[in-house]
Backbone as a printed PyTorch tensor [residue, N CA C, xyz], in Angstrom:
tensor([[[ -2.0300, -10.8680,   2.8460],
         [ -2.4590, -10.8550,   1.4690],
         [ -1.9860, -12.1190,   0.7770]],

        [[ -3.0940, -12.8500,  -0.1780],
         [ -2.5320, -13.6860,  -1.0220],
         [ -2.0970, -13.7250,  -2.2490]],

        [[ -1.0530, -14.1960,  -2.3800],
         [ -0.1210, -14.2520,  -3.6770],
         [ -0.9840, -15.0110,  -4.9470]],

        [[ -1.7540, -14.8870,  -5.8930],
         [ -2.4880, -15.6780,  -6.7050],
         [ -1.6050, -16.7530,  -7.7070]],

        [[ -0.9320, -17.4850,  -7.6230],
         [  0.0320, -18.0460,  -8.0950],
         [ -0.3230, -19.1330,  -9.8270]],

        [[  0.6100, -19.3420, -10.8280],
         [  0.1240, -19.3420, -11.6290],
         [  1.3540, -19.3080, -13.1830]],

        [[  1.3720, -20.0580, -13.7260],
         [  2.5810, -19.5260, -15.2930],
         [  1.9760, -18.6450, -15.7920]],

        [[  2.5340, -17.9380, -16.1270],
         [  2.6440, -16.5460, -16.8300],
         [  2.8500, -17.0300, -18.3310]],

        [[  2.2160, -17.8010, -19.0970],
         [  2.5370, -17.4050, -21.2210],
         [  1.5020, -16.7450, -21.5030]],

        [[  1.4650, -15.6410, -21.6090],
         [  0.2100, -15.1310, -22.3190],
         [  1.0830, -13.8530, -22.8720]],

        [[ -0.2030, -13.6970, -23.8450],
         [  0.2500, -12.8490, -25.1760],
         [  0.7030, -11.3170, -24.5550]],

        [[  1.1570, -10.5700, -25.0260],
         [  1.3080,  -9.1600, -24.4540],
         [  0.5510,  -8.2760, -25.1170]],

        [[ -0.3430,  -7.6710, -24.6750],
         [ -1.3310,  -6.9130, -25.2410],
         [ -0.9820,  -5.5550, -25.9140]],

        [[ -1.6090,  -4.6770, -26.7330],
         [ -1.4800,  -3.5560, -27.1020],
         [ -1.8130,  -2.9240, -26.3760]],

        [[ -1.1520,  -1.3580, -26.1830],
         [ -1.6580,  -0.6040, -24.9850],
         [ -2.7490,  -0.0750, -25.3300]],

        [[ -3.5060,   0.1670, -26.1110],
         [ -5.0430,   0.2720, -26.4930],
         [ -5.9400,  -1.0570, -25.9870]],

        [[ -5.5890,  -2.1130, -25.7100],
         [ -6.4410,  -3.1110, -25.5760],
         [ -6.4060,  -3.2700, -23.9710]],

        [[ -5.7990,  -2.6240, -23.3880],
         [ -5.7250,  -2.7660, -21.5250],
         [ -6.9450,  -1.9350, -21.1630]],

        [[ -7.5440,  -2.4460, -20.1850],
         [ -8.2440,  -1.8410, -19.0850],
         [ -7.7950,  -0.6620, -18.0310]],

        [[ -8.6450,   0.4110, -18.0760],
         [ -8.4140,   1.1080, -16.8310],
         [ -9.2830,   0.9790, -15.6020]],

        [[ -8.5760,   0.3690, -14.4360],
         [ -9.1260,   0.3420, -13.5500],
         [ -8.7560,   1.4780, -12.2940]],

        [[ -9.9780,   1.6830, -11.8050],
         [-10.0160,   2.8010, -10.7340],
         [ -9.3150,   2.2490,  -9.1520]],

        [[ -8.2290,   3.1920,  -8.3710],
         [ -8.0700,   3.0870,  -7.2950],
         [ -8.4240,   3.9100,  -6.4800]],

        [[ -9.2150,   3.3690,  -5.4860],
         [ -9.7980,   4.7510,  -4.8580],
         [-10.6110,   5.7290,  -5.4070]],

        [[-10.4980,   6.8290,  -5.4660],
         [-11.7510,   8.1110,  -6.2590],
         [-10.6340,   8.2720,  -6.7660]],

        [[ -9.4990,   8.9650,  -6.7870],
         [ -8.5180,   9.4230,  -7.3060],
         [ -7.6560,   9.0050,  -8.2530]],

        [[ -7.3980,   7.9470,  -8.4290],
         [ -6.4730,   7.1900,  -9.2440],
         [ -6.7400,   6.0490,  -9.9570]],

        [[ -6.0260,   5.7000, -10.9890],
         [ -6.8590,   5.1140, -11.6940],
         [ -5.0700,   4.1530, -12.2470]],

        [[ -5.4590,   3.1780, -13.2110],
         [ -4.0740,   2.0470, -13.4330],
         [ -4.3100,   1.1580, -14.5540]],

        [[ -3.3750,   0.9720, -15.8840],
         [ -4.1050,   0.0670, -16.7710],
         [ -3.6220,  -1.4560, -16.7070]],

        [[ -4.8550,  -2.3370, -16.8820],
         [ -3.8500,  -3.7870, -17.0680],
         [ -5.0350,  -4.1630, -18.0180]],

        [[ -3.8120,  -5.7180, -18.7570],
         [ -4.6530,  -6.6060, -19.8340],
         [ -5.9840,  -6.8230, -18.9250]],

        [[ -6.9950,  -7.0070, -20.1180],
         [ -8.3740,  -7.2040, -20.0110],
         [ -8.8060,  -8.2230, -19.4280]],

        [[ -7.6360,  -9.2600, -18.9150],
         [ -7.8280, -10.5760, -18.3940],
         [ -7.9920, -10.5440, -17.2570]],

        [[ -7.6960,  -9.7720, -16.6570],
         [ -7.5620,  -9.4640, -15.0920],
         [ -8.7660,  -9.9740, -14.3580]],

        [[ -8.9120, -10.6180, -13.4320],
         [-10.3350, -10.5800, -12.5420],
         [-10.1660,  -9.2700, -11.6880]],

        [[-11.0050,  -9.1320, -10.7540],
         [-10.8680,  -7.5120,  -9.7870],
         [-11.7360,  -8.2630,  -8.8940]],

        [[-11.2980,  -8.0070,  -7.7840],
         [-12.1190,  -7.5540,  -6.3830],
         [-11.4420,  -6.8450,  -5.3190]],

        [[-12.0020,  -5.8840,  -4.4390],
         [-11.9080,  -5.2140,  -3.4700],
         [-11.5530,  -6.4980,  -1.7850]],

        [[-10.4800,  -6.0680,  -1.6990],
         [ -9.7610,  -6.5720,   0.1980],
         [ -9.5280,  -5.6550,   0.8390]],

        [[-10.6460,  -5.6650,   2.0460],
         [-10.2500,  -4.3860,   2.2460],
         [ -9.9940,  -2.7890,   2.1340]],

        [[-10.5510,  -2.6090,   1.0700],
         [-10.3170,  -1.0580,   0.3240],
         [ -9.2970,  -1.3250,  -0.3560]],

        [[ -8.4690,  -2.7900,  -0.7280],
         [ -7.4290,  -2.4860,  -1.9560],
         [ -7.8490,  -3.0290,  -2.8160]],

        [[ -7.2920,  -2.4990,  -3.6090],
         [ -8.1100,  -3.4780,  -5.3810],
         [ -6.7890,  -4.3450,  -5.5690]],

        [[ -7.9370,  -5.3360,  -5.4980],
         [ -6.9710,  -6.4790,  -6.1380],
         [ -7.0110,  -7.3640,  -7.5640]],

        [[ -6.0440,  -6.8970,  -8.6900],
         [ -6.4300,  -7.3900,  -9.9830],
         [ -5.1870,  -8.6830,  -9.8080]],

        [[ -5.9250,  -9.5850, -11.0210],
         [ -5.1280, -11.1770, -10.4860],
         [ -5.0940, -11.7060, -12.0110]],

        [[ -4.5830, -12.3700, -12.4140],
         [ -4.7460, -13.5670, -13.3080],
         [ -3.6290, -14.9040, -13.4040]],

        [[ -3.5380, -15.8720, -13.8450],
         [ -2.6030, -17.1170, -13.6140],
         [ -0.9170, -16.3200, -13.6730]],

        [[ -0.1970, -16.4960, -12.8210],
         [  0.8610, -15.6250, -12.7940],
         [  1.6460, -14.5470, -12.9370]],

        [[ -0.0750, -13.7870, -11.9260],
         [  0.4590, -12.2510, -12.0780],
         [ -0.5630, -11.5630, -11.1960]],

        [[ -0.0630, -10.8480, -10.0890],
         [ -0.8420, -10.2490,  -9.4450],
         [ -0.6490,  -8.9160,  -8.9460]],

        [[ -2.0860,  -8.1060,  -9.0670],
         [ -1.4660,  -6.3830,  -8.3020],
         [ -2.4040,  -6.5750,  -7.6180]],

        [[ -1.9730,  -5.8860,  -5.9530],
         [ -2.4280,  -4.8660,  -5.4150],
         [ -2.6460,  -3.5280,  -5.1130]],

        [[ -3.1950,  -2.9380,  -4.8420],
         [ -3.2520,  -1.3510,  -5.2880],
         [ -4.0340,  -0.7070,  -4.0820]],

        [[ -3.4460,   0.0540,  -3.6240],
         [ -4.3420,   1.3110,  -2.1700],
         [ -3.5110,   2.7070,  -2.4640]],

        [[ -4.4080,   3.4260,  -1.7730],
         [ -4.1930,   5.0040,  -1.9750],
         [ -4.3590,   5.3830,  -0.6290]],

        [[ -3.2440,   6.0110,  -0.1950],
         [ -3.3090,   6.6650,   1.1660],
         [ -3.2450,   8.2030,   1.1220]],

        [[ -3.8400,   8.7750,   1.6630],
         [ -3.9670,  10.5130,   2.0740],
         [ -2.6680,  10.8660,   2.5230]],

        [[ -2.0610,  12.0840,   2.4460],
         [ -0.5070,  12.5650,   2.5380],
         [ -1.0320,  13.5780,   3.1940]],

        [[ -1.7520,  14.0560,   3.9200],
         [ -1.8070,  15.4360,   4.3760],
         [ -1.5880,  16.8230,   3.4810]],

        [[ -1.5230,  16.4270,   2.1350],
         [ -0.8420,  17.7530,   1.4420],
         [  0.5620,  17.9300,   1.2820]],

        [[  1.3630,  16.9130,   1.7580],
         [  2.6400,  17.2190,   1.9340],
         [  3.3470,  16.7140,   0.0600]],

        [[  4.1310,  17.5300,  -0.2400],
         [  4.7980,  17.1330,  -1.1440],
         [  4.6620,  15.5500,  -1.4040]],

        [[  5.2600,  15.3100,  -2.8820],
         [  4.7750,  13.9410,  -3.2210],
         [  6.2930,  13.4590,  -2.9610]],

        [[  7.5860,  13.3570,  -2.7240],
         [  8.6650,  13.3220,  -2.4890],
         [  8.9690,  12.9490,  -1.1680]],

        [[  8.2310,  13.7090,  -0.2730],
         [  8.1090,  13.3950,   1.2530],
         [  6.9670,  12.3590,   1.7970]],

        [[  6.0340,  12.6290,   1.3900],
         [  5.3450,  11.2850,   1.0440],
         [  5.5690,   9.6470,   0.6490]],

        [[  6.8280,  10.0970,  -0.5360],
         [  6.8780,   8.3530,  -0.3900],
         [  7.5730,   8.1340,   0.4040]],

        [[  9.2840,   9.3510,   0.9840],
         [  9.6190,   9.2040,   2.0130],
         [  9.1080,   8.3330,   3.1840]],

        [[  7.8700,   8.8950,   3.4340],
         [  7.3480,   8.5130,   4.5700],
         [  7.1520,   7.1800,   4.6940]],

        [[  6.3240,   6.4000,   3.4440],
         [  5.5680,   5.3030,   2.9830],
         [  6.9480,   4.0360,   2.9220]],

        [[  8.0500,   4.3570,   2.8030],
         [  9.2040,   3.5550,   2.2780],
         [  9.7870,   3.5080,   3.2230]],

        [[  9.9160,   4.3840,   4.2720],
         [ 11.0030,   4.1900,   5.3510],
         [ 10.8480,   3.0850,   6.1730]],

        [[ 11.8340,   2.6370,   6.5180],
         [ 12.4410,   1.2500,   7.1880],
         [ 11.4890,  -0.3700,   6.4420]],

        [[ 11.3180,  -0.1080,   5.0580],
         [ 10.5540,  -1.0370,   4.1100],
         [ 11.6250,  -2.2600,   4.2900]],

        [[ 11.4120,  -3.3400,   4.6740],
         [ 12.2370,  -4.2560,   4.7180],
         [ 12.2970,  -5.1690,   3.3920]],

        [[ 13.5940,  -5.5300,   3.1780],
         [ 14.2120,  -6.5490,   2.0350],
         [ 15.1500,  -5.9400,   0.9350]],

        [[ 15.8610,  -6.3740,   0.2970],
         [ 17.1200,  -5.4800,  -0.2610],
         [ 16.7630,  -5.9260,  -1.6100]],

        [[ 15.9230,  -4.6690,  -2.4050],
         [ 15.7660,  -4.1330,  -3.6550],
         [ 16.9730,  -4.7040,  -4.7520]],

        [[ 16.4280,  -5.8760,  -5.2070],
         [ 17.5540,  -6.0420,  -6.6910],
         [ 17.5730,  -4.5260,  -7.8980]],

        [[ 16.5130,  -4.0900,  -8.0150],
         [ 16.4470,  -3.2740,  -8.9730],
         [ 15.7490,  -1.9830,  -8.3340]],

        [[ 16.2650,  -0.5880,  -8.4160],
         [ 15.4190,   0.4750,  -8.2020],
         [ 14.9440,   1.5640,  -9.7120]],

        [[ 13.7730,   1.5000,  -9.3100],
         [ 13.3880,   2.5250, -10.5800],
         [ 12.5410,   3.9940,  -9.9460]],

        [[ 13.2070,   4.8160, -10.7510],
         [ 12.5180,   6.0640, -10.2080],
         [ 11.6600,   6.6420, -10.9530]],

        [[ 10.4030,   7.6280, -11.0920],
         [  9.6510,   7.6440, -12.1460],
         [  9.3530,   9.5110, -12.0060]],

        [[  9.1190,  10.2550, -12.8060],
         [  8.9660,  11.6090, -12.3870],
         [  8.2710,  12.3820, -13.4360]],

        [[  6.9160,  12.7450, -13.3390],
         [  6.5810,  13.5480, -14.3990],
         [  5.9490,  14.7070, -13.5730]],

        [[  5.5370,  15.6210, -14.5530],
         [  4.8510,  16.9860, -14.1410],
         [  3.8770,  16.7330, -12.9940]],

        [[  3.7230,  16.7680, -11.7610],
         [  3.3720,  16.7430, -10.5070],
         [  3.0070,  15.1860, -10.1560]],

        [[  3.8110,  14.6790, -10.0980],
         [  3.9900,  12.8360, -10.1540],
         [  5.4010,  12.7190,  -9.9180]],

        [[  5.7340,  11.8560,  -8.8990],
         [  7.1020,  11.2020,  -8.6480],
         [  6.4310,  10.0430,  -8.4070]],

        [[  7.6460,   9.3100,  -8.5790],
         [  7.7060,   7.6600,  -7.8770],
         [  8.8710,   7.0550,  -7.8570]],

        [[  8.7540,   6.0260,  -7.3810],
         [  9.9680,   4.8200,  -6.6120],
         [  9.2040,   3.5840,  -6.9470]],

        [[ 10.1760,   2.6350,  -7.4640],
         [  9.9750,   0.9760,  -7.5600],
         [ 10.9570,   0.3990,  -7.0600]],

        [[ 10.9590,  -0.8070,  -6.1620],
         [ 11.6540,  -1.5400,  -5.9240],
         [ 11.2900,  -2.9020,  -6.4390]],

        [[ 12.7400,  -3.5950,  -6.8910],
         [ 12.1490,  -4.8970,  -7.4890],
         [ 12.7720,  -5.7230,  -6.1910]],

        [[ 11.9540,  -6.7390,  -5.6670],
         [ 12.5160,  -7.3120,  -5.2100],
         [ 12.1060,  -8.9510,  -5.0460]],

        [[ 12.9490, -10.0500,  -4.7530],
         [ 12.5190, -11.4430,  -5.0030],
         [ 11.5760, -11.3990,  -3.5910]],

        [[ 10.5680, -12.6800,  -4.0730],
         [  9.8420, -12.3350,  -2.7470],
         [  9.4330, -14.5980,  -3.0290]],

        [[  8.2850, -14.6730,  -1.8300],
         [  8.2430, -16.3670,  -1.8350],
         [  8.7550, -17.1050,  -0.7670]],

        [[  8.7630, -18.5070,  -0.9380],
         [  9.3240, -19.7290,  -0.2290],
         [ 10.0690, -20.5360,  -0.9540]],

        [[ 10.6410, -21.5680,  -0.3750],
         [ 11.5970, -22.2030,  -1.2680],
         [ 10.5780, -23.4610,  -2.4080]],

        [[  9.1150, -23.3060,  -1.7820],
         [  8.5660, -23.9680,  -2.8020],
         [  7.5410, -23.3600,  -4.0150]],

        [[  8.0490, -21.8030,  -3.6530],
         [  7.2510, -20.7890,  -4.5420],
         [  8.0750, -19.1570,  -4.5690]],

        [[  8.8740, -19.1350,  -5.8980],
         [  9.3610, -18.3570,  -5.3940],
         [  8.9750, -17.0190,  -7.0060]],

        [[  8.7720, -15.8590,  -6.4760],
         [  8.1340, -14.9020,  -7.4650],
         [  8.8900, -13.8800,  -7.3870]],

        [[  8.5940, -12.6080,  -7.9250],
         [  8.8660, -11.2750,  -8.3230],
         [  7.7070, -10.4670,  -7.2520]],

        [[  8.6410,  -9.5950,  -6.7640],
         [  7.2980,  -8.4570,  -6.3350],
         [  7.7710,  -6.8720,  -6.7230]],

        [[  6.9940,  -6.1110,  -7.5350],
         [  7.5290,  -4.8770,  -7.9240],
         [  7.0030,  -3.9320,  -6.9890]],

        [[  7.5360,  -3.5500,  -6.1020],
         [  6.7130,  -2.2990,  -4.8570],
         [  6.8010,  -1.2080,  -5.6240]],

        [[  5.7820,  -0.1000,  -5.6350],
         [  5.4610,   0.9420,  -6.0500],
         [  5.1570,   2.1080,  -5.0920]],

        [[  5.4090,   3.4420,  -5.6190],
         [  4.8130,   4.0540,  -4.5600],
         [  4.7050,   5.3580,  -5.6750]],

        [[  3.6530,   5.8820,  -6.1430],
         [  3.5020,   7.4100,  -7.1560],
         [  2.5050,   7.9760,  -6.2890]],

        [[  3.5150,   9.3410,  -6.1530],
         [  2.5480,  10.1260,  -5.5130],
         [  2.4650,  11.6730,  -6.2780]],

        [[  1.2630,  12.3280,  -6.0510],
         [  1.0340,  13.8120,  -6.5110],
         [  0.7470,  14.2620,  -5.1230]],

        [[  0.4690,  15.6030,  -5.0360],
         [  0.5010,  16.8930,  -3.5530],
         [ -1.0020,  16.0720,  -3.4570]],

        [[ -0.9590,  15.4990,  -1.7390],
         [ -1.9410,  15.0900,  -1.0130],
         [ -2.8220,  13.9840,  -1.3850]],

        [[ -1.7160,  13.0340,  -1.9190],
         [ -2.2580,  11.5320,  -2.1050],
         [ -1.1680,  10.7940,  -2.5630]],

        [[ -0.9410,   9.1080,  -2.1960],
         [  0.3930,   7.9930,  -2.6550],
         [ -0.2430,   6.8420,  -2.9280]],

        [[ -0.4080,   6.7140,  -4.3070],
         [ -0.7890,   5.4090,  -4.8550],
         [  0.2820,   4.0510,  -4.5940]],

        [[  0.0620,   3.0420,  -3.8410],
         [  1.0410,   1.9020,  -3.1410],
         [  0.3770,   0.9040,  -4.6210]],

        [[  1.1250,   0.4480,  -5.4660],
         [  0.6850,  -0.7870,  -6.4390],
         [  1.7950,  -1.5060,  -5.9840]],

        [[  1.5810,  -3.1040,  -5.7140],
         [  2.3160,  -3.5540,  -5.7910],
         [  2.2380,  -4.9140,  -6.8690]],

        [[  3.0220,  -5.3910,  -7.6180],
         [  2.7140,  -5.7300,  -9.0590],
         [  4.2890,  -7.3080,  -8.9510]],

        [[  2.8420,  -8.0320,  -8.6040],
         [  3.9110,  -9.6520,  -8.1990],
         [  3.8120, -10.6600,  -9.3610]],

        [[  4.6770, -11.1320,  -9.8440],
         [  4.7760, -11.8270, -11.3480],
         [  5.6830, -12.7150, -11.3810]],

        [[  5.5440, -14.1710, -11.8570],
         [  6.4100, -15.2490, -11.6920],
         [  7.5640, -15.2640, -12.1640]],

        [[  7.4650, -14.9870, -13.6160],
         [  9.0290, -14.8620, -14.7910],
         [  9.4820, -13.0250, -14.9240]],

        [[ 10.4940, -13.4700, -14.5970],
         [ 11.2910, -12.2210, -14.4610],
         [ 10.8710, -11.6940, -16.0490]],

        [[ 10.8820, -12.5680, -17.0570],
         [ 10.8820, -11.8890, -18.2510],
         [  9.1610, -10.8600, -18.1630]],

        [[  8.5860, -10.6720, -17.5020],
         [  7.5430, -10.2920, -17.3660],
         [  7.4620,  -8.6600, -16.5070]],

        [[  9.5140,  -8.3850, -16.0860],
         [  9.3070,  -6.8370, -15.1400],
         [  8.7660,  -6.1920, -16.6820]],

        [[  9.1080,  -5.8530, -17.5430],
         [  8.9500,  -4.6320, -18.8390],
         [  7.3780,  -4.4770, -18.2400]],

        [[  6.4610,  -5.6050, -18.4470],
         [  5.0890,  -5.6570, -18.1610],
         [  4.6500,  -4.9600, -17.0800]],

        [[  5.3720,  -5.3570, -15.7390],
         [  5.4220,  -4.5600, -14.4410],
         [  5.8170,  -3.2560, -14.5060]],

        [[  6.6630,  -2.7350, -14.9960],
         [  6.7130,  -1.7160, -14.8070],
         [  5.5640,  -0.5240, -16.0760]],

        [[  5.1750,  -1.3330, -17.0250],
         [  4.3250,  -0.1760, -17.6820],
         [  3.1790,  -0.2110, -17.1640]],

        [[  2.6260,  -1.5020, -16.1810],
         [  1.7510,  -0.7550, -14.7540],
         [  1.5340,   0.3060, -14.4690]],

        [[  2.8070,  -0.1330, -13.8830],
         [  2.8650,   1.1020, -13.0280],
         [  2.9790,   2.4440, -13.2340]],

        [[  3.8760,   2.1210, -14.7860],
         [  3.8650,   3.8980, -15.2200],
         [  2.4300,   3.9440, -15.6170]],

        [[  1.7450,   3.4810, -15.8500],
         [  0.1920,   3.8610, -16.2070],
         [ -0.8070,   4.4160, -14.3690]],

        [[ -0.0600,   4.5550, -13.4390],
         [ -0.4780,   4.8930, -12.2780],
         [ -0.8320,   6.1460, -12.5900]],

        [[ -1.7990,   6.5890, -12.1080],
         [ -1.8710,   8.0520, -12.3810],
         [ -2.9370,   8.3640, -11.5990]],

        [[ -3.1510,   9.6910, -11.2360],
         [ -4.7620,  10.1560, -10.7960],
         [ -5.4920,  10.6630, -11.7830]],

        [[ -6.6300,  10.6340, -11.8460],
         [ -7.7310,  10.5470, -12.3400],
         [ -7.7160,  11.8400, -13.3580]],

        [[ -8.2200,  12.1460, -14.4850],
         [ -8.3540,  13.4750, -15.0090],
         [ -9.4110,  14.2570, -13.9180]],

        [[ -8.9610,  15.3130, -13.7460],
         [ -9.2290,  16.6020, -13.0000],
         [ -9.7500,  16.2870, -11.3510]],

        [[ -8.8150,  15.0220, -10.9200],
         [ -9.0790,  14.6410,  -9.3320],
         [ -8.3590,  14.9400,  -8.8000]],

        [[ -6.5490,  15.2580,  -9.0790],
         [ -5.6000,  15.9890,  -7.7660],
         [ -4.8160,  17.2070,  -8.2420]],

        [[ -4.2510,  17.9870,  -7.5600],
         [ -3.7730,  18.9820,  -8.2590],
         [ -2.5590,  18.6800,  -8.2190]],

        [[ -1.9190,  18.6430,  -9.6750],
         [ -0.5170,  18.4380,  -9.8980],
         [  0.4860,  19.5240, -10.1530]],

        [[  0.1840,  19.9780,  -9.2940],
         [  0.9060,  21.8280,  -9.0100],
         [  1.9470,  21.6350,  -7.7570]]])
């Protein structure tokens, strides 16, 4: 996958003025309106000058959303500067922040993983200036499935 590389000054939008874009049938994610979109592969990839997500949805068999990211995270290589955990009424998640790059490009990558019973939304949400995680992470809390697409029971 490519990193879309790029300075990051741009304005911070109102959360009324973001886009919802669809992942998969099921899930859905908001970002500023600036975003370009195209599909790699079955992942959606939203981009703009120093700031990029990827986004896929994998099938869980039904298994709890807890064991699920379990699954999705285990033996994930690189040592997480920051962990965030996220948990609402049939929704969990996990973020890891971690530095990612070369010594002639070096960025932010926020790994994601929200899952509900029998589906794990993977966003991963890469951004140049650290002053830009707040941004990353209300991504991601905007991860969600779709109104009346999974059962959050």
């Amino acid at each position: 996958m490519a990193y879309v590389s790029g300075t990051a000054h741009f304005g911070r939008g109102s959360f009324s003025a973001l886009n919802r874009h669809v992942i998969g049938t099921d899930w859905s994610m908001l970002v500023d309106p600036d975003f370009q979109r195209r599909i790699d592969g079955g992942d959606v990839v939203l981009w703009r000058p120093g700031r990029t997500v990827y986004a896929s949805v994998f099938a869980t068999n039904n298994c709890d959303a807890e064991e699920a990211i379990e699954k999705m995270i285990e033996g994930r290589p690189g040592i997480p500067v920051q962990i965030f955990d996220r948990e609402e009424p049939g929704l969990i998640g996990h973020a890891y922040l971690l530095p990612e790059g070369d010594k002639e490009h070096k960025y932010w990558g926020l790994n994601t993983w929200t899952a509900a019973k029998g589906s794990v939304a993977c966003v991963t949400i890469y951004f140049d200036d650290i002053h830009d995680l707040n941004w990353s992470i209300s991504v991601w809390k905007s991860v969600r499935p779709r109104e009346g697409k999974l059962d959050l029971n």
